[in-house]
C-alpha positions as CSV (number, residue, x, y, z in Angstrom):
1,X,8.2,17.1,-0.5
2,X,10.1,20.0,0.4
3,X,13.5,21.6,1.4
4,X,15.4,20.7,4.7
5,X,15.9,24.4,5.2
6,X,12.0,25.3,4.8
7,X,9.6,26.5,1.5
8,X,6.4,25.5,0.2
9,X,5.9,21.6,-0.2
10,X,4.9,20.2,-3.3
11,X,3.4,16.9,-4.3
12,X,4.7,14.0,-6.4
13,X,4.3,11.2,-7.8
14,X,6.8,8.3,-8.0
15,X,6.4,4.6,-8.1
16,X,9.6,4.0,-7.3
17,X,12.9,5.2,-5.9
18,X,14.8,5.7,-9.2
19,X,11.3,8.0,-10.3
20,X,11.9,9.5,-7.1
21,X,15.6,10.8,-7.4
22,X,14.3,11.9,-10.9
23,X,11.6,13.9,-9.2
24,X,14.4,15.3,-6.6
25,X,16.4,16.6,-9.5
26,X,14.2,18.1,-11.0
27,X,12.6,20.1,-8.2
28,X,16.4,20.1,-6.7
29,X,18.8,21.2,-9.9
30,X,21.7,21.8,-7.0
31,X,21.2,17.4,-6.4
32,X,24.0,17.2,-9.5
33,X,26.4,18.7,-7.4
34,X,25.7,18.1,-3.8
35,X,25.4,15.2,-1.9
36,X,21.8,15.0,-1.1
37,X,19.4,12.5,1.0
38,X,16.1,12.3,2.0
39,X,14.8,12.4,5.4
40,X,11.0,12.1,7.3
41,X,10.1,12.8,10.8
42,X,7.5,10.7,12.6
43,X,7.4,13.0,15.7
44,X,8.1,16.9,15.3
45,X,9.2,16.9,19.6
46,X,12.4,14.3,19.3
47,X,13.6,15.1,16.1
48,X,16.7,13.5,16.5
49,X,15.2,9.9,17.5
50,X,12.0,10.3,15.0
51,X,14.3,10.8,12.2
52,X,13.6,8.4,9.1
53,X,15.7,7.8,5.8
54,X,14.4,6.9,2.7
55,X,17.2,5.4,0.4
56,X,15.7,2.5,-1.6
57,X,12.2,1.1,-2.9
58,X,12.2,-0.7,0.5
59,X,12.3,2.0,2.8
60,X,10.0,4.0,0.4
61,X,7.3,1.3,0.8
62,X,7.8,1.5,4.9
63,X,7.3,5.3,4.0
64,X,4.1,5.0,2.2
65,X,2.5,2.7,4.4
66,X,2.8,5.2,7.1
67,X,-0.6,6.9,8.5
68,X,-0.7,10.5,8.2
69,X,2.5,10.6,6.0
70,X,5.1,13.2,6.7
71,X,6.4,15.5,4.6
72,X,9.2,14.3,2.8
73,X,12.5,16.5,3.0
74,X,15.4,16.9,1.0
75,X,19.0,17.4,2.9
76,X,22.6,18.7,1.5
77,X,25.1,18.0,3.4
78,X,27.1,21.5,2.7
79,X,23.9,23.4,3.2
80,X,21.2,22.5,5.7
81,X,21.3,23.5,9.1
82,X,24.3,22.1,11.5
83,X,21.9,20.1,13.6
84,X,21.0,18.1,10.3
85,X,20.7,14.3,10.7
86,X,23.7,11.8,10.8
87,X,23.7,8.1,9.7
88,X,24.1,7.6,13.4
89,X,20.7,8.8,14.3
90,X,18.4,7.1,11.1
91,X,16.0,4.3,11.7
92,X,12.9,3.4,11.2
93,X,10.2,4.3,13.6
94,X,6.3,3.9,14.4
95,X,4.7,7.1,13.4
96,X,2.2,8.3,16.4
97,X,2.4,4.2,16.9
98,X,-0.1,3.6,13.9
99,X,2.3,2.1,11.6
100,X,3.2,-0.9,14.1
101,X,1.1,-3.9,14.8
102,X,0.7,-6.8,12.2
103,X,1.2,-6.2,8.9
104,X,-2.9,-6.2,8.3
105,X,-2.5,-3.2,10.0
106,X,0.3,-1.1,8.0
107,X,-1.4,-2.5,4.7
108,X,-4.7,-0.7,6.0
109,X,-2.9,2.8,6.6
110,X,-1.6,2.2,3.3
111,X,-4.4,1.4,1.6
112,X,-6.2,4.9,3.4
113,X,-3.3,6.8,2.8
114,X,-3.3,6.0,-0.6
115,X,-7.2,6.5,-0.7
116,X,-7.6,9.7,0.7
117,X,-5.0,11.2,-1.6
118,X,-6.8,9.8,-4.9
119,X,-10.0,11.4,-3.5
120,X,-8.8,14.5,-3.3
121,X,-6.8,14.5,-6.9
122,X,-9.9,13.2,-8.6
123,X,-12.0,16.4,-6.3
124,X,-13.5,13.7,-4.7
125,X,-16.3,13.1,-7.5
126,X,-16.8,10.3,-9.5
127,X,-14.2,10.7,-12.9
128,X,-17.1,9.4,-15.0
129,X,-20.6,9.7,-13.2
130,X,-19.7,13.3,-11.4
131,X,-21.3,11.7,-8.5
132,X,-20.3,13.3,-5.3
133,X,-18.9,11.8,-2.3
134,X,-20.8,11.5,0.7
135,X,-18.8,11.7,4.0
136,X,-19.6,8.5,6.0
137,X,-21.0,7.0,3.5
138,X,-19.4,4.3,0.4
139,X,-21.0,5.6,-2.6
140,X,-17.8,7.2,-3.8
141,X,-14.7,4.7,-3.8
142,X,-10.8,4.8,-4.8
143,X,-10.8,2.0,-7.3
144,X,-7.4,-0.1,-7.8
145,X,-6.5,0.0,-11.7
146,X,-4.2,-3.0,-11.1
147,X,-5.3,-4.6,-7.9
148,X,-3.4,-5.4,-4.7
149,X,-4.6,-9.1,-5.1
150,X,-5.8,-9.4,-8.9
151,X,-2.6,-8.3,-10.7
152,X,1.1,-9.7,-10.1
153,X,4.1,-6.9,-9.5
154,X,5.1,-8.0,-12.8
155,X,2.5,-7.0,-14.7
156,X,2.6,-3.6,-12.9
157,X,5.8,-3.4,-13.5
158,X,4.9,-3.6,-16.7
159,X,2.3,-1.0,-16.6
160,X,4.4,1.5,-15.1
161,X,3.3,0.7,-11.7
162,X,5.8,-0.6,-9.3
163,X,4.0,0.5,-5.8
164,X,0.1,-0.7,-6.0
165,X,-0.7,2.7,-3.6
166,X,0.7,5.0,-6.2
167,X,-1.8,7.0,-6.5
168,X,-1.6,7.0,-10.2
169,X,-2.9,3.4,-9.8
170,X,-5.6,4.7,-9.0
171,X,-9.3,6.6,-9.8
172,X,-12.4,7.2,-7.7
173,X,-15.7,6.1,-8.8
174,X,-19.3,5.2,-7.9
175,X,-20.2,2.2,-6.1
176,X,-22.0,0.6,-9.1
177,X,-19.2,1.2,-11.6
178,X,-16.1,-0.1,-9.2
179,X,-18.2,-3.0,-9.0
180,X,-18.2,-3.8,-12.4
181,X,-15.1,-2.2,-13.0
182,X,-13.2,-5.0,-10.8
183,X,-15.5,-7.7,-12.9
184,X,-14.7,-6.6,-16.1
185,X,-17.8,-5.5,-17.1
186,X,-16.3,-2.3,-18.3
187,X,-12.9,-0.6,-18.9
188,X,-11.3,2.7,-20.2
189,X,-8.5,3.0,-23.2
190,X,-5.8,4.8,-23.0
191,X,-7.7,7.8,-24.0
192,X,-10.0,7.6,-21.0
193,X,-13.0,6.4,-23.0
194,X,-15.6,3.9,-21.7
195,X,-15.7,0.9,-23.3
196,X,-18.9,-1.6,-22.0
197,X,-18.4,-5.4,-22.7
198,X,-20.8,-7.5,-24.0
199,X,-22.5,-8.7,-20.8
200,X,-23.7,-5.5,-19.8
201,X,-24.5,-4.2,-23.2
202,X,-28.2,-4.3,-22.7
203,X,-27.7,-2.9,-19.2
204,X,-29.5,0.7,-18.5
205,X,-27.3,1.7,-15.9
206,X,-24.4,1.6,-18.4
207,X,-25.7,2.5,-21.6
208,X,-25.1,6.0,-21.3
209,X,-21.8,5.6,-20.1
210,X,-20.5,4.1,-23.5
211,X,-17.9,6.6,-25.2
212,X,-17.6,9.1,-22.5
213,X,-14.1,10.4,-21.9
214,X,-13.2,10.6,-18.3
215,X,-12.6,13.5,-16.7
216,X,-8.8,14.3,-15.5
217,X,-7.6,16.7,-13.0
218,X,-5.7,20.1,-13.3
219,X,-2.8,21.3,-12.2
220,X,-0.1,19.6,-10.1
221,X,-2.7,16.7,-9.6
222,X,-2.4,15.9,-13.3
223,X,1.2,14.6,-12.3
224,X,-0.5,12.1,-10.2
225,X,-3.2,11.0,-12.5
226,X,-3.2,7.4,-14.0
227,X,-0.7,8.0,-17.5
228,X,-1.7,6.6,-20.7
229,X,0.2,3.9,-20.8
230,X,-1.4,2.2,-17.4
231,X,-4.9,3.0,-19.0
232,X,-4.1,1.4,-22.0
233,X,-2.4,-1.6,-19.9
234,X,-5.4,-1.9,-17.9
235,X,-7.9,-2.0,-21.4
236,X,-5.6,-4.9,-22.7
237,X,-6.3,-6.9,-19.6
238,X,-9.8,-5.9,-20.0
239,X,-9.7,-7.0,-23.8
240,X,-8.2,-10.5,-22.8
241,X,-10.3,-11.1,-19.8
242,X,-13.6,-10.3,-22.1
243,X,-12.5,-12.7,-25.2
244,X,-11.1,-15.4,-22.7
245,X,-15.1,-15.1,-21.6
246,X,-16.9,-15.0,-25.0
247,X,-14.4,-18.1,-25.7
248,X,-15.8,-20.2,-23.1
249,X,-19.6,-19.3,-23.3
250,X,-19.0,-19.7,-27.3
251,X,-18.9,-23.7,-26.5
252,X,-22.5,-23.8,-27.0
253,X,-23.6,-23.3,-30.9
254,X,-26.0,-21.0,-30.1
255,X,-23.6,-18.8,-28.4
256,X,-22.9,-15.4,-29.7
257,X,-19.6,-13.4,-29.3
258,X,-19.7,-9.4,-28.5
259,X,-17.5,-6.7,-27.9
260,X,-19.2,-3.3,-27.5
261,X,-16.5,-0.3,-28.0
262,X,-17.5,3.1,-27.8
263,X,-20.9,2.0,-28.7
264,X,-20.2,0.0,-31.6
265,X,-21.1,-4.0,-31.4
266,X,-19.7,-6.2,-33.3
267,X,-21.1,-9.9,-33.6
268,X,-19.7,-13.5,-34.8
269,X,-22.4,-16.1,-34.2
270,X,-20.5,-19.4,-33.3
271,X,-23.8,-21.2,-35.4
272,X,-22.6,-20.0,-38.8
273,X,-19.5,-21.1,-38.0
274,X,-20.0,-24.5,-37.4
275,X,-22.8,-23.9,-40.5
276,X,-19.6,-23.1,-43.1
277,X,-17.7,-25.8,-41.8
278,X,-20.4,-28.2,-42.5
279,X,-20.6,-26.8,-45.8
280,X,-17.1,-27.2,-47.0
281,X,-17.4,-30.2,-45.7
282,X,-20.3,-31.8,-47.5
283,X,-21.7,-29.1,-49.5
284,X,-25.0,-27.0,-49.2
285,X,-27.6,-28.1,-46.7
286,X,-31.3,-28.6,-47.6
């Protein structure tokens, strides 16, 4: 985002329109006394017919799903240039033709937009293995923290997360642990500490994994990191998800329960339970 007039653009992070005036007037203190809008153009040679509007979450998401996403600019009225933009000449338009096509299509530019900038915040490495990424290959991955498909907008609402391509919805990791992070085999808290669950305790590819804080960006990109409150939303699900397991393979009464956190295990054998009960019921066994 930058000025209409010109100056260095900065990025920013906002999951939703309201965040995004907030972001504007900070970066903008002149927005509380000028009328101000915000503006995007899709082709730099007609201006005036490539000239895009963002003025609500709705028109922010058509933004966002653009490919190669403009630089957002911020207009007043009594100050930018006479050839500014008029309500006349805003509407939405295909930028360099990539954003038309089915809807498949813009939800792919999204998801790559949205991709390619979490890469580059987390310096495309791995935030817990270090590993590094490998142009044309998919060791290295941008891994959902709330999923497109696995989480309802409600619950990322609820998280903090109203636009699942934020980029703070986001981290990059390894193949192997984006696999089992979308399982559930393993989560962070809201302190960016690895947590292992109980089905990959004895797992050697993990082990050594359990307790290590992840590693965060500096700088501007710390604006667009995951906050704590989305980590911590994100263990909660984890902490459900793992118990609602244990529960159901704790049918059997030889079944044992176990949540591993920060290394520590803790145990409830389901066979001494069923052992008390029989024992207030009927006394000691032989």
């Amino acid at each position: 985002m930058r000025g209409w007039d010109g100056g260095v653009a900065k990025r920013v992070a906002a999951a939703s329109f309201t965040e995004l005036e907030q972001v504007v007037s900070e970066m903008f203190p002149e927005t509380q006394s000028r009328e101000w809008r915000l503006y995007y153009i899709t082709d730099t040679r007609n201006v005036h017919d490539s000239l895009s509007r963002v003025s609500d979450d709705t028109s922010l998401e058509e933004y966002l799903a653009l490919y190669n996403r403009p630089t957002l600019l911020v207009y007043f009225a009594d100050k930018s240039p006479s050839h500014s933009p008029t309500q006349s000449s805003v509407h939405q338009r295909d930028y360099h033709s990539q954003s038309s096509g089915s809807s498949n299509d813009r939800n792919k530019n999204a998801h790559d937009n949205w991709a390619e900038l979490v890469r580059e915040r987390d310096g495309k490495k791995c935030v817990f293995s270090d590993e590094a990424y490998v142009y044309g290959k998919r060791n290295l991955q941008a891994a959902h923290i709330f999923g497109v498909n696995s989480s309802t907008k409600k619950e990322r609402e609820q998280a903090g997360v109203r636009n699942v391509y934020d980029p703070r919805n986001g981290i990059m990791l390894c193949s192997l642990l984006h696999h089992e992070f979308d399982k559930h085999g393993w989560c962070m808290d809201k302190e960016g500490t690895f947590h292992l669950s109980s089905r990959l305790q004895h797992d050697e590819r993990f082990k050594h994994f359990i307790g290590k804080k992840i590693r965060r960006p500096s700088g501007e990109d710390l604006s667009i990191f995951p906050s704590a409150s989305i980590f911590e939303a994100r263990y909660q699900r984890f902490l459900q998800k793992t118990s609602s397991s244990s529960s159901s393979s704790s049918s059997s009464p030889s079944s044992s329960t176990r949540v591993v956190r920060s290394g520590v295990v803790k145990s409830h054998n389901s066979f001494d339970t069923l052992a008390l009960m029989a024992h207030k019921m009927h006394g000691p066994s032989d």
